[in-house]
VOGU-3710 file (C-alpha; in Angstrom, 3 decimals, decimal comma):
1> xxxxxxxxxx> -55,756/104,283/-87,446  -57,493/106,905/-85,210  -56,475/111,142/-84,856  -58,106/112,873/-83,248  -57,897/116,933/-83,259  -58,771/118,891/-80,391  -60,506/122,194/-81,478  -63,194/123,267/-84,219  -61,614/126,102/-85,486  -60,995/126,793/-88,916
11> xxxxxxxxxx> -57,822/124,990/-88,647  -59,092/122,246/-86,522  -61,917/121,753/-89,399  -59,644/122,031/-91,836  -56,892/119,463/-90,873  -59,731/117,010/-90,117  -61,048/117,609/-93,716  -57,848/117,013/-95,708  -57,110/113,739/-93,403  -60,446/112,402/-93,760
21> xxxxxxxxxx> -60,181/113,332/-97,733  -56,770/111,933/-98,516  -56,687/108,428/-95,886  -60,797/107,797/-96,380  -61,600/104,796/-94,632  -58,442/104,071/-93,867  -58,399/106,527/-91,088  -60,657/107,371/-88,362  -60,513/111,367/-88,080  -62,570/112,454/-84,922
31> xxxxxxxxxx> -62,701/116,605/-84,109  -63,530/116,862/-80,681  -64,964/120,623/-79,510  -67,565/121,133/-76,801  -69,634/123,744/-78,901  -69,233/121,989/-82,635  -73,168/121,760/-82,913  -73,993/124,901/-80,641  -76,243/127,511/-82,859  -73,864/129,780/-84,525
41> xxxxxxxxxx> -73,123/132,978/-82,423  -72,822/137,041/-84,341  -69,905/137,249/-85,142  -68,061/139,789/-87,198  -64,758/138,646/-87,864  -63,468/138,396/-91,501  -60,157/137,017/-92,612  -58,256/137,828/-95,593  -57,535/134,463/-97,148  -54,192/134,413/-98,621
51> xxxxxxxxxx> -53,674/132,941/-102,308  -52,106/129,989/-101,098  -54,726/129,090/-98,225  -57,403/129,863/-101,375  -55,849/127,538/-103,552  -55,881/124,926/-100,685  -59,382/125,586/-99,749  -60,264/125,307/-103,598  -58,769/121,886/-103,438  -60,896/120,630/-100,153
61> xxxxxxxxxx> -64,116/121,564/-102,163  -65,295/124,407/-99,935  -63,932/127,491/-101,773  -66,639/127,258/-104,263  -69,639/127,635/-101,389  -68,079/130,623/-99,886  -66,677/132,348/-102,757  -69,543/134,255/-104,140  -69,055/136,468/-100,950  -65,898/136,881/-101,301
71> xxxxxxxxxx> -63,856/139,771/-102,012  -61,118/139,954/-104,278  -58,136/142,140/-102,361  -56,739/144,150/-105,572  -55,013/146,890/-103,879  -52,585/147,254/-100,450  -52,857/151,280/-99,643  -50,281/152,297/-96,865  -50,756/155,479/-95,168  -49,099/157,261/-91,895
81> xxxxxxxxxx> -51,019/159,997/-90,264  -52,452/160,370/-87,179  -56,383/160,192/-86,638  -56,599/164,257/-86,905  -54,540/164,799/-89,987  -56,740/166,466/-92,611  -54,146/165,225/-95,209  -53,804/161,331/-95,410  -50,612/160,775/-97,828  -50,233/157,224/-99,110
91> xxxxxxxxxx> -46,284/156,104/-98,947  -46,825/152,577/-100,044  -49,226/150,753/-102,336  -49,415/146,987/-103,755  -51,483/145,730/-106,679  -53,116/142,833/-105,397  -52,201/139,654/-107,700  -49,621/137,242/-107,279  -50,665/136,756/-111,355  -52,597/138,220/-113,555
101> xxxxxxxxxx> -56,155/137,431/-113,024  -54,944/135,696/-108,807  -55,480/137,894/-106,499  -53,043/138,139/-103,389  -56,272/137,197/-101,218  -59,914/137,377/-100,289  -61,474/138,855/-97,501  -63,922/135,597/-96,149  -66,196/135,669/-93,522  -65,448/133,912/-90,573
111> xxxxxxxxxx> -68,815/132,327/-90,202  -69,446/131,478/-93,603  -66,123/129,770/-93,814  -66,481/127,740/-90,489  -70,241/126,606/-91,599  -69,010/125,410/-94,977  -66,246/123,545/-93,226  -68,401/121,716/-90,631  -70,745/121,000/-93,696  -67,718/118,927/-95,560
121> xxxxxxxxxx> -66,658/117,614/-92,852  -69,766/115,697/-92,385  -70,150/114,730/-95,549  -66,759/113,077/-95,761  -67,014/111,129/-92,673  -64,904/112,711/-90,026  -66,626/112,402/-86,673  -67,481/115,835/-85,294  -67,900/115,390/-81,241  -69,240/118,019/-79,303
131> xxxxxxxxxx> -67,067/116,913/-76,226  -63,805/118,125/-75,050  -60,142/116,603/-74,372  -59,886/116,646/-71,036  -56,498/114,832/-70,726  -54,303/112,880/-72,280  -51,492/109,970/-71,474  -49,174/109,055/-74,546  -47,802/105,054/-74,748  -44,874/103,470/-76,638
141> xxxxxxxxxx> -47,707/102,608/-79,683  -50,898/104,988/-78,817  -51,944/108,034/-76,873  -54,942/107,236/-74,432  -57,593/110,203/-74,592  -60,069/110,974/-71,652  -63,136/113,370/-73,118  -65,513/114,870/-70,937  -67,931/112,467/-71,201  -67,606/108,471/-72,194
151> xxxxxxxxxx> -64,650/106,019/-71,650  -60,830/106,494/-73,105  -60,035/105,767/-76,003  -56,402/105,107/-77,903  -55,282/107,125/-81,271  -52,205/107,441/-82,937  -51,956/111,115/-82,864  -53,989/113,936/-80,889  -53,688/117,144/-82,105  -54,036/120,088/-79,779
161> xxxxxxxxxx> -55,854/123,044/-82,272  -57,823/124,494/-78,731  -56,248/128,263/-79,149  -53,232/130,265/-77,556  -54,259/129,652/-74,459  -54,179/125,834/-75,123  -54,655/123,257/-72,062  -53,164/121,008/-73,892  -50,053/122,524/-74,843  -50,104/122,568/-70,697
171> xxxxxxxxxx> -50,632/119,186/-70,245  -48,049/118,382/-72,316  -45,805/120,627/-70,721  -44,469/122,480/-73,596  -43,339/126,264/-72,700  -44,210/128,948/-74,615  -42,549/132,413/-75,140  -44,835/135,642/-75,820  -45,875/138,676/-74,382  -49,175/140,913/-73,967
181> xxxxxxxxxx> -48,892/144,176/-76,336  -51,465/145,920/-73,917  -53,704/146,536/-76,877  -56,970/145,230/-78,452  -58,063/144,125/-82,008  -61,721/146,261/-82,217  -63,630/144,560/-85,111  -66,464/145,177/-86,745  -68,116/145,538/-90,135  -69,397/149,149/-91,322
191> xxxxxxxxxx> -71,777/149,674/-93,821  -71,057/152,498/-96,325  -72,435/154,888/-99,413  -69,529/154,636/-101,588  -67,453/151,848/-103,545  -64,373/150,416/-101,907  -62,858/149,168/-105,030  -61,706/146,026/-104,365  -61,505/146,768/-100,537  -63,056/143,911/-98,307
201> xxxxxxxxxx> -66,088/142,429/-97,834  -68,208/142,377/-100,385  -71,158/144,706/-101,164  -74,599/144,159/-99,472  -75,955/145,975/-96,515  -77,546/148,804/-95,490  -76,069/151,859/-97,670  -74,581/148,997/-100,405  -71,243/148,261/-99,757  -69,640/146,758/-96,783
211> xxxxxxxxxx> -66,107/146,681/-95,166  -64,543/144,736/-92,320  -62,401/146,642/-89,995  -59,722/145,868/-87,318  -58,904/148,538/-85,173  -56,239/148,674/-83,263  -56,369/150,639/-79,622  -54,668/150,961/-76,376  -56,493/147,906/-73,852  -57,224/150,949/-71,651
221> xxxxxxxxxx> -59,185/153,032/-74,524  -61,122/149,863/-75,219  -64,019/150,352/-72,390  -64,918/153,894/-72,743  -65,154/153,716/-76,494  -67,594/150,622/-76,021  -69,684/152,172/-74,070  -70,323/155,369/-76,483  -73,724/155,470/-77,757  -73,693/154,824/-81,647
231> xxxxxxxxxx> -73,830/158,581/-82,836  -70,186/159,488/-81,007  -68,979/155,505/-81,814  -69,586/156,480/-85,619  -67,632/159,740/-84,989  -64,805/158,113/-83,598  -64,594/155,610/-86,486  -65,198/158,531/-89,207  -61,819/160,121/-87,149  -59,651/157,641/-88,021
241> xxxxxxxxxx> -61,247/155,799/-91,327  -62,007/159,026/-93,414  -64,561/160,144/-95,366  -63,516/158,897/-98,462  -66,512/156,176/-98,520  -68,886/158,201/-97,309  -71,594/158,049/-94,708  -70,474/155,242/-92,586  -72,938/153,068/-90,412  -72,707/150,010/-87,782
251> xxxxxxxxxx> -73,421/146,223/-89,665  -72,506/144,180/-86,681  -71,942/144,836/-82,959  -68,316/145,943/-82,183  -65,987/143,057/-80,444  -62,544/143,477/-79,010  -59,652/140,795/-78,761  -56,624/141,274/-76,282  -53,586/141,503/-78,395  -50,063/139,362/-78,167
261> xxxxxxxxxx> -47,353/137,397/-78,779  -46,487/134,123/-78,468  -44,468/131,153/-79,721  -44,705/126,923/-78,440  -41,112/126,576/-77,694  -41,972/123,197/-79,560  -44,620/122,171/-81,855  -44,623/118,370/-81,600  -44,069/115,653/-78,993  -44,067/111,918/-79,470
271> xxxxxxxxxx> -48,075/111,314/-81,116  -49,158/114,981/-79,705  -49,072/117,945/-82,405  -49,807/121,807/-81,708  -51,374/123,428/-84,939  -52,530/127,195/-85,536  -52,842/129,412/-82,333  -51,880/126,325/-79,782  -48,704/126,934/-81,480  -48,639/130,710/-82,477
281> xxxxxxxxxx> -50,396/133,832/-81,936  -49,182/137,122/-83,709  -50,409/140,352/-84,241  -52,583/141,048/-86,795  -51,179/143,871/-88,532  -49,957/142,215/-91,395  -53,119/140,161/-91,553  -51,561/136,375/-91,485  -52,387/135,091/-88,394  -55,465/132,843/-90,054
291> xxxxxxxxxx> -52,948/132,057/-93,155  -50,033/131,027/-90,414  -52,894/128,529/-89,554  -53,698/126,843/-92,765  -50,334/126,722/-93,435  -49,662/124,220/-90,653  -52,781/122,062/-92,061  -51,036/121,783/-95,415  -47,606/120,890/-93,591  -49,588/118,491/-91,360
301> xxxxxxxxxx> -51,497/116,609/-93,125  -49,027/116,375/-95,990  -46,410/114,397/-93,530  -49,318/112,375/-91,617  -50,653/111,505/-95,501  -47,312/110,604/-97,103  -46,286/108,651/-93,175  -49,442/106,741/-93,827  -49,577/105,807/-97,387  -45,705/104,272/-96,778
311> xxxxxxxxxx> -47,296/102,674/-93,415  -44,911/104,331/-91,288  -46,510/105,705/-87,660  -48,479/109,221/-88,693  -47,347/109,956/-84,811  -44,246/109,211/-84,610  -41,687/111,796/-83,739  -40,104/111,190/-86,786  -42,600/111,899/-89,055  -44,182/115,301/-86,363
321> xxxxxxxxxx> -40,455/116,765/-86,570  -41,023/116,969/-90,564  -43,776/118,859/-89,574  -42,043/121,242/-87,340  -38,932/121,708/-89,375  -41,417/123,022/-91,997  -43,268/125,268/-89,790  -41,375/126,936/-87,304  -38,792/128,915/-89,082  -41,747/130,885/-91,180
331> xxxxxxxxxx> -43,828/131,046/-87,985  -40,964/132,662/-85,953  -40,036/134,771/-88,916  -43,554/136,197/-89,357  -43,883/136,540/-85,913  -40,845/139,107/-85,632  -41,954/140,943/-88,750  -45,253/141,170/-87,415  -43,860/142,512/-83,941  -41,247/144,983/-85,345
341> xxxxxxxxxx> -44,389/146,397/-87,104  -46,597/146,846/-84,345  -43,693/148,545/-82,654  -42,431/150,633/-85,090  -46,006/152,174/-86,265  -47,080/152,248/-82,828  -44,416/154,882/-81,908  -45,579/158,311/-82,915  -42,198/160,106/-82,211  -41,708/162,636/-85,249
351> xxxxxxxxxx> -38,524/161,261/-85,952  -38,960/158,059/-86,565  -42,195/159,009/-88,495  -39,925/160,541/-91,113  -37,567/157,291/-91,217  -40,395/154,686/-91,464  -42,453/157,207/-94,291  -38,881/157,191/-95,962  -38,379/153,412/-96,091  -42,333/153,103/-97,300
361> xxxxxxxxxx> -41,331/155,527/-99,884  -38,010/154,061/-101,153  -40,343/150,264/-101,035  -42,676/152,037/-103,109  -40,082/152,769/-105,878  -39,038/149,099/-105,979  -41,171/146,222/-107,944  -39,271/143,810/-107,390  -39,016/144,331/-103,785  -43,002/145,040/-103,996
371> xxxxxxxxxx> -43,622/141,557/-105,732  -41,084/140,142/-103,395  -43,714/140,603/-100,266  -46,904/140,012/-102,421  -45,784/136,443/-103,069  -44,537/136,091/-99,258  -48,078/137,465/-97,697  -49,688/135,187/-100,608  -48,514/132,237/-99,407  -47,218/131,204/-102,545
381> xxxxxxxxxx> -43,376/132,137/-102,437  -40,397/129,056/-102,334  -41,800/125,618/-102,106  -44,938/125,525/-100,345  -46,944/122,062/-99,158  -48,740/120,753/-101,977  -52,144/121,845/-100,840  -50,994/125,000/-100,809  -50,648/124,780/-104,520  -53,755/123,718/-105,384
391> xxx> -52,380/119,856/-105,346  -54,645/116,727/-103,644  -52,960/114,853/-100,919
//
């Protein structure tokens, strides 16, 4: 039995780990991504790694390398003000543990995590190719895969992991809903004097303690405050972060995303399977996107496992609409929280400033409420996929 994933992202690495893992030699798992052995390029990102996604990591053997740079997330601090407010008032906070001792998530570096990924990978078995999918023709029993170099070859499944703006998803002709939110994602990591406290990333750098920002602007703001030279950049970033920490200072170079929405108006056809942004993209307010991700690896490779163990077809429709039933409720649902976020905070009109610092307020005074989210944005809430609670395939 062959899959074959399309895509070295963290989820692409990831669903090709727990496959090879769980099936062994019993499967051939191939990952297919023209730059899986380029040299690894700067890059700042950091994602905070949800309880849940930890737990599954844990399990695949590659928490362990990456954890003694992570950072435990033990506080949520909510504030609404805008970027010349002397006064900063905090409506809204969350301790940060699902249980005492777990916290809610880590901040991980993107790099780190994707290197320790590749690493397992390899030492499992599952064929990393640096070639891409460049189309795709499903049969009755097989789908025959054309890369960009060498002849087809047949698989049971192909998995499209290649990003929101997925060719595959294309080829396959599945629609997909979203919009643009005419903003960037501006991240970086900044360097400063003073303790965060269980803020991310963790401490190192220049001045001794680091943090990993994601700053949210208009797409037409984006260009001129690139271009500033660092002196009025730091100014701009003192503006809006505060001088709580300190004197502030540049660790990486700064990067900016484009912003949206979008939804696969399916996630599965017969042997073809869309996982992480090939089926999703949200805004990253809230921070989930990456968890949204790993929770479609768990869901995956949970009903390609159990499918194969009971030698049923791992790409049958059957068995890919388990996998779609499971996702796509939470993945819609997170995508309209997410949205109604971005669009209330975005609005700065005085009234509804007083009716969203009301509702923060009235959240604060409410634990159960408060543990009520915690356990959602952990990952850990209802009945999750077994890896997401810690549990081998």
């Amino acid at each position: 039995m062959r899959i074959v994933i399309a895509g070295g992202g963290i989820a692409g690495l990831s669903l090709a780990l727990a496959l090879k893992q769980a099936l062994g030699a019993a499967a051939s798992v191939v990952l297919a991504d023209p730059g899986i052995d380029a040299a690894p390029k700067a890059d700042s990102r950091a994602y905070a790694v949800a309880a849940g996604a930890q737990a599954m990591l844990e399990t695949l053997g590659v928490w362990d390398a990456v954890s003694a740079k992570a950072q435990p997330m033990t506080e949520m601090a909510i504030s609404d003000s805008r970027a010349g407010d002397a006064v900063r008032p905090v409506f809204l906070t969350f301790d940060g543990e699902v249980e005492p001792g777990r916290p809610f998530a880590h901040m991980v570096e993107s790099a780190a995590l994707t290197a320790e990924l590749k690493a397992e990978c390899r030492r499992v078995g599952a064929e990393l190719r640096p070639l891409g999918v460049r189309r795709f023709r499903v049969e009755d029993d097989a789908v025959e895969i054309v890369f960009t170099e060498g002849a087809p070859e047949r698989a049971a499944l192909l998995v499209a992991a290649d990003g929101a703006r997925s060719r595959l998803r294309e080829q396959a002709g599945i629609g997909w809903v979203g919009w643009d939110y005419r903003q960037s994602g501006i991240v970086a990591t900044i360097g400063h004097e003073r303790p965060h406290h269980g803020l991310p990333l963790s401490d190192g750098g220049k001045l001794g303690h680091r943090s990993s920002i994601v700053w949210t602007e208009r797409s037409e703001n984006v260009e001129p405050l690139l271009s500033l030279d660092a002196v009025d950049l730091l100014a701009e970033i003192e503006t809006r972060f505060g001088l709580e920490l300190g004197e502030i200072v540049l660790e990486s170079p700064m990067n900016a995303y484009p912003l949206g929405f979008g939804v696969a108006r399916r996630f599965v056809d017969h042997r073809f399977a869309l996982l992480g942004d090939a089926a999703h993209l949200i805004h990253p307010i809230a921070g989930q996107g990456l968890n949204l991700g790993l929770k479609d690896v768990a869901a995956l490779a949970e009903a390609i496992v159990d499918a194969a163990r009971l030698g049923l077809d791992p790409g049958g429709l059957d068995v890919l609409e388990d996998y779609q039933k499971a996702r796509r409720f939470d993945t819609v649902a997170m995508g309209a929280v997410t949205d109604g976020l971005n669009r209330l905070f975005s609005n700065d009109a005085t009234p509804l400033r007083l009716a969203r610092d009301l509702g923060l307020g009235m959240v604060d005074r409410l634990p159960g409420l408060k543990r009520f989210f915690i356990r959602e944005a952990a990952g850990v809430a209802g009945a999750p996929p077994r890896l997401l609670r810690g549990e081998a395939l």
